[in-house]
N, C-alpha and C positions, 0 to 999 in steps of 0.2 A: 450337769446333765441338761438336754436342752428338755425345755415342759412344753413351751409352745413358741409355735413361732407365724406370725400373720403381718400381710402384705399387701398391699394395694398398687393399679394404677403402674402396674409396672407389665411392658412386652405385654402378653397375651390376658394376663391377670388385670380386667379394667375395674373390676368391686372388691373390697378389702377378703381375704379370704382366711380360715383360721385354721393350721394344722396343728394337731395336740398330741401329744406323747402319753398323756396320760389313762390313765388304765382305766377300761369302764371298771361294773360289777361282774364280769363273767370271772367264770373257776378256771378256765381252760386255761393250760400250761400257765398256773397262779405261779410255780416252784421260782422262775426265771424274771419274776417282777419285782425291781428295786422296791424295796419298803424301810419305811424311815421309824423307829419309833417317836420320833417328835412329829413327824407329819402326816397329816390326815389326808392323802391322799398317796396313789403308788404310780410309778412311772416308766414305760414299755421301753424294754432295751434294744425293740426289731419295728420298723415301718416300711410297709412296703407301698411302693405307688405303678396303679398301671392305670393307660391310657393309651387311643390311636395316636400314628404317627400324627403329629402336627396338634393335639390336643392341650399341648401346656406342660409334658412331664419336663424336657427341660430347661424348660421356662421358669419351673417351679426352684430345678438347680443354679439357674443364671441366679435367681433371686435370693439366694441366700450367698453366692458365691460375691453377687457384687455388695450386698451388708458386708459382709466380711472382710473386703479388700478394701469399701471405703476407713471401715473400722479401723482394721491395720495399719492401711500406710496415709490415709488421709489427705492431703492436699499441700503443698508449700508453696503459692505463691499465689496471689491475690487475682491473676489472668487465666488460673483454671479455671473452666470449666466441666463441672461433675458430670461424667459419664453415666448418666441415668436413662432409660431409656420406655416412658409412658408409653400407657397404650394408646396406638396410632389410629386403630379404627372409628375414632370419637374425636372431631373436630373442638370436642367441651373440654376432652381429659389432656390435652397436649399443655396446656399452661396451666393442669392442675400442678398438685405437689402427690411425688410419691412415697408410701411410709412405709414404714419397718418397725417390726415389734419382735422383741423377744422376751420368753420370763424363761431363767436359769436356776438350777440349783447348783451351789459353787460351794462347799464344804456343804456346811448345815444351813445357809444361808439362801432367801430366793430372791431372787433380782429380777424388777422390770424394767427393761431398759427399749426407747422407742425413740425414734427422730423419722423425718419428713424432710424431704429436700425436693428441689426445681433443678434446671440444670446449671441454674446461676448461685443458690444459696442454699445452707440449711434452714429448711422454713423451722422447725420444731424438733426438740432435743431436753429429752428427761430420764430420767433413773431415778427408780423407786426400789427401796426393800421391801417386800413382803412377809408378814407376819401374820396369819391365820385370814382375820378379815379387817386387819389394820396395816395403811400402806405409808409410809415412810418416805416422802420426796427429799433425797439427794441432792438433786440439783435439777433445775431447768433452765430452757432457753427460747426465746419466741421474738416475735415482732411486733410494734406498735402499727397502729394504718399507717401512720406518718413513715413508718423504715425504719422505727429507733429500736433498738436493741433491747428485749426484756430478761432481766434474769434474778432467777431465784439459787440464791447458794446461804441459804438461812442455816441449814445444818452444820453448814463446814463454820458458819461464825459460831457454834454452839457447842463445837466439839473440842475434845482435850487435846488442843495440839498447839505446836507455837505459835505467836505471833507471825512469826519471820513465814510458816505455812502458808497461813491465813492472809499475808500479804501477797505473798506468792499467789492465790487463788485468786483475789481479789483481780491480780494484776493480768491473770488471764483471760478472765473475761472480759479484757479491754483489747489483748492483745490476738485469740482465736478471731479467726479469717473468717467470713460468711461462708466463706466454700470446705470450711473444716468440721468436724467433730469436736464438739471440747472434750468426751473422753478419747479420742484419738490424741489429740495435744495433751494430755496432761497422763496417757499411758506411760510408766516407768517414770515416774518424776517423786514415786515411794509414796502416793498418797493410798492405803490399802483399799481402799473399797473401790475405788478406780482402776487401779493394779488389778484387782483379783477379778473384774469384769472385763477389764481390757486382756487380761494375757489368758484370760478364757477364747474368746476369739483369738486368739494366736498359738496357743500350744492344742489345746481340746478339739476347737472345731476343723476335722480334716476333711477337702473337698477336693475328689476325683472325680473327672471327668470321663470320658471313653480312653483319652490318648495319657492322661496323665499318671506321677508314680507319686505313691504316699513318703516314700523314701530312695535314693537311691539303693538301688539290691547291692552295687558293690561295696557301697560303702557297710551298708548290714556284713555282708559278707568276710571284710577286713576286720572287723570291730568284735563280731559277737558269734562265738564258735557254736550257740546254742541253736541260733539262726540259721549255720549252713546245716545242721542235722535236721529242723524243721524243713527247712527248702527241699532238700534233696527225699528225704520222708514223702511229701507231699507229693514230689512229681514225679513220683516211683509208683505213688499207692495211684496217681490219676492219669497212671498207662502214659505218658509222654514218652518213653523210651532214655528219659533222660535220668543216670542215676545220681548226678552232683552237679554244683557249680562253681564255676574258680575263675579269678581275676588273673588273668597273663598277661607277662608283663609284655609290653611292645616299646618300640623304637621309637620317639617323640615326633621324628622324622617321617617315619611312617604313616601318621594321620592323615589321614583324607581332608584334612585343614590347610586352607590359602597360608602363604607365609605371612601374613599381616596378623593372620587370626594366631599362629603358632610365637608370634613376637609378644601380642598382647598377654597373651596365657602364661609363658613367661615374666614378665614383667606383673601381672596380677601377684603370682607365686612369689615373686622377691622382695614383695612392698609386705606379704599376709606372711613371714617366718617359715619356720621348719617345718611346722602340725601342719600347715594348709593343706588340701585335697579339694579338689572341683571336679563337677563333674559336665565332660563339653559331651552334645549331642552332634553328630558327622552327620554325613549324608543316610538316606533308605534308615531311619531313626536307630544310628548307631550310636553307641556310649564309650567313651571312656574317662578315668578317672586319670585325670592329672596332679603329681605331687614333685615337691621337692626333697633330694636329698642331697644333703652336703651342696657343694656347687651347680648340682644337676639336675635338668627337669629333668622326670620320668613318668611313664602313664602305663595303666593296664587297661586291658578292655574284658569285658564279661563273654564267657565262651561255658556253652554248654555240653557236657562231656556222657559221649553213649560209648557202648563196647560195641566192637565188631563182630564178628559170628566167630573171632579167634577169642573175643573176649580180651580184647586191648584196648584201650582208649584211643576213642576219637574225639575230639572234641570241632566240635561245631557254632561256626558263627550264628549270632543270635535273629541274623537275617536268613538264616540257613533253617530256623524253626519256622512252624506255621502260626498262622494268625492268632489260634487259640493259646497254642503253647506261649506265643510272647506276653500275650493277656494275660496265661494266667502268673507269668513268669512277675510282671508289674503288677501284679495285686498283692504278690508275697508276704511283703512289708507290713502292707497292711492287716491281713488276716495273722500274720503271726503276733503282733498287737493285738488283734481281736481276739487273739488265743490265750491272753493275759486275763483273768478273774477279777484281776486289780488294777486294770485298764481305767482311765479315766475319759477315752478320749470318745468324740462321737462322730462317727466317719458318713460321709453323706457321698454318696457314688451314683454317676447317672449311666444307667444302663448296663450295669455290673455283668448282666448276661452277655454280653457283648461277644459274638464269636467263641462261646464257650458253651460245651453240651450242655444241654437242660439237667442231667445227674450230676454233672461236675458244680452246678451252680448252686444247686441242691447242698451237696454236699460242704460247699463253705458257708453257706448259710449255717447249715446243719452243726459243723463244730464252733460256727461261733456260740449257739443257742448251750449247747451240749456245756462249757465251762461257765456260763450264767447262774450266778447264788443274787440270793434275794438281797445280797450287800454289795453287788457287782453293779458299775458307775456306768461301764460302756455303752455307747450304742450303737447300733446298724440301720442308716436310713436310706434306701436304694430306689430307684426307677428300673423298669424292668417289663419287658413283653412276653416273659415268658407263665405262660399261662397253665404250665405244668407245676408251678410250687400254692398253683391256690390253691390248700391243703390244707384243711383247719387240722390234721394230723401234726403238719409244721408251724403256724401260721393259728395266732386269734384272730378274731374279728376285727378286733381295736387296731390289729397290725394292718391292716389291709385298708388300701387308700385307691379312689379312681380320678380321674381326672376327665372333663367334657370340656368340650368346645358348643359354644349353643347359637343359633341364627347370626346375631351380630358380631362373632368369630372372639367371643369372652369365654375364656375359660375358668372352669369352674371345679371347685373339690369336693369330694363327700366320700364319706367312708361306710365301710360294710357294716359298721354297727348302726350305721342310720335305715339300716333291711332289716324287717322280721325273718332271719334266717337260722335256723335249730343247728345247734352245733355240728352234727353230723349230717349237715347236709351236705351234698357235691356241690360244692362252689365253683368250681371248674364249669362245669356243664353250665352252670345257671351265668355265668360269667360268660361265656361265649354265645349266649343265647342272647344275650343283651342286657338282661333283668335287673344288673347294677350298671351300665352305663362302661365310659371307657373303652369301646371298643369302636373299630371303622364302620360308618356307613356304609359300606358296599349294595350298589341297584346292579350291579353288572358290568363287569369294565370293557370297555370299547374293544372293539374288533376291527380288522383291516377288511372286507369285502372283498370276496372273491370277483376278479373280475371276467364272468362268462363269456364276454364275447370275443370272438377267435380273431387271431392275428391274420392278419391279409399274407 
């Protein structure tokens, strides 16, 4: 689960700023709050963040999406370049370093894990366990003034494991790049405490954008029969007109694909065996799924199937639905994940409302909260303009997050538990009023002048 996560010095974000998952002391919707008996604190399964356009909300998402992407894939070759991107509006903060923090709970266990980079090096890089009010350094990494390399890996010479490791670890912090991660180089190399923090970032934390998909739907579709009864379920009960969905098979030939792209897709398929499946995107954001069988490609594409007023199937291209309908068609995946108890994963979405009614948004909110037990891992962290779910009816205090921009264009974060505000107050109203921040300045927006004097 994530506990906290704080950032600096990056885009919009020029002073370190700190977002927490963690649960104050209110009662409200207690039932739905992770609680551990070994730990002394309890952790919010819903964050919500709103802000004006141009404020920072997905600013806020770039900043954890590009943690996560250095994390993952990291860097191979010593002429990268780290795509880091400091805030610009400060002539000081362009050759500072930008940092990233986050503390995890990953079993029973909490992890602090933080590094700082330039766009030339990792300036700083450590992991800590956490243990009530005693912290456990893993390993570090840093610099001397002079350039030279500092590192702490005192633990790993301390722990029960072999030499042959322990040379191995040794041997990496000779051999990790300036422009790397040492837990990105040493992700999957079976060291566990490494492992279970690195392929947390890679299995756990999932990051949707406006355009992006948590899974492909057809491949859900192919795989798991339990999936097409939820899909079809959901966008029956949310008036789409649509009552299932199915993958048809098409003519490989038939793709809206150049024949160089139809050769390469081919030849992908023949080198990956029989199981392969990919999924290529065509023109006007079409899908289909290409596979191998026996000597032959084959592909289907995703078509959405209504009755006609005779009550037959028609089935319709997915460019043939409206904006909303394809939204919510690509959120699927994800909310039927969210619809698991025993979910571990923690899904961060920017703009989740996106072309989607304010009740329909409501409502996936609504049944993710609805299968949350006090032993349920998952979480829901979203950006969102829609100012009909500030509803402490839905929604605690602690869930609700704003985000400002202030004179020297730095934004900024604070949350509604930082208000003296009574549980049952209308936070909507007080919310559009201004009284918590987050929202556009508006003086009156320009108008064109009539021009009264008459034509000759």
């Amino acid at each position: 689960m994530l506990i906290n996560f704080r950032f600096g010095n990056y885009l919009s974000f020029r002073d370190e700023v700190e977002f927490t998952c963690l649960a104050s002391r209110e009662k409200q919707h207690a039932e739905r709050v992770f609680r551990s008996p070994r730990l002394k604190f309890r952790i919010l399964p819903l964050a919500t963040i709103w802000g004006a356009n141009g404020s920072g909300k997905s600013n806020f998402y770039y900043a954890i999406q590009f943690a996560r992407r250095f994390i993952v894939r990291g860097k191979s070759r010593p002429e990268d370049r780290i795509d880091v991107e400091p805030f610009k509006l400060d002539p000081a903060y362009l050759a500072l370093p930008t940092s990233f923090g986050f503390d995890l709970l990953i079993n029973d266990h909490i992890y602090s894990y933080q590094f700082s980079v330039t766009r030339e090096r990792v300036v700083s890089e450590s992991l800590d366990e956490v243990k009530g009010e005693k912290r456990t350094r893993i390993y570090s990494r840093g610099w001397t003034d002079s350039g030279t390399p500092v590192w702490d890996i005192e633990y790993f010479r301390k722990l029960d494991m072999s030499e042959d490791d322990k040379q191995f670890i040794e041997f990496k912090t000779r051999d990790t790049l300036p422009n790397q991660l040492f837990l990105s180089e040493l992700r999957g190399k079976k060291i566990p405490i490494l492992d279970n923090v690195g392929e947390w970032f890679r299995r756990n934390l999932v990051l949707l954008d406006p355009n992006a998909v948590f899974k492909p739907i057809e491949l859900s579709l192919q795989q798991v029969e339990e999936f097409r009864r939820y899909a079809a379920d959901l966008l029956q009960k949310a008036g789409t007109g649509i009552y299932s969905l199915e993958n048809e098979m098409v003519a490989i030939e038939s793709l809206p694909l150049s024949e160089p792209q139809k050769a390469e897709i081919t030849k992908m398929l023949s080198a990956s065996g029989d199981k392969a499946m990919f999924q290529v995107e065509g023109p006007e954001r079409r899908r289909f799924l290409v596979f191998r069988e026996g000597n032959e490609t084959k592909a289907m594409k995703l078509v959405a199937n209504h009755n006609d007023c005779n009550a037959r199937r028609v089935a319709f291209e997915m460019t043939d639905e409206s904006e909303g309908t394809q939204r919510l068609i690509d959120l699927l995946s994800a909310f039927y994940e969210l619809s698991n108890p025993t979910t571990e994963k923690v899904f961060v979405i920017d703009e989740l409302d996106r072309s989607l009614h304010t009740l329909l948004t409501r409502s996936l909110v609504e049944s993710f909260l609805s299968v949350r037990q006090s032993s349920s891992r998952g979480q829901l962290i979203f950006t969102t303009h829609d100012g009909l779910l500030l509803d402490q009816n839905l929604m605690r205090r602690d869930e609700v997050w704003f985000i400002d921009k202030n004179a020297q264009g730095a934004s900024a974060l604070s949350s509604l538990s930082d208000f003296d505000v009574r549980y049952d107050k209308d936070i909507r109203k007080s919310y559009l009023q201004g009284r918590f921040g987050g929202i556009p300045n508006i003086w009156g927006l320009p108008k064109q002048a009539l021009n009264a004097k008459k034509e000759d």
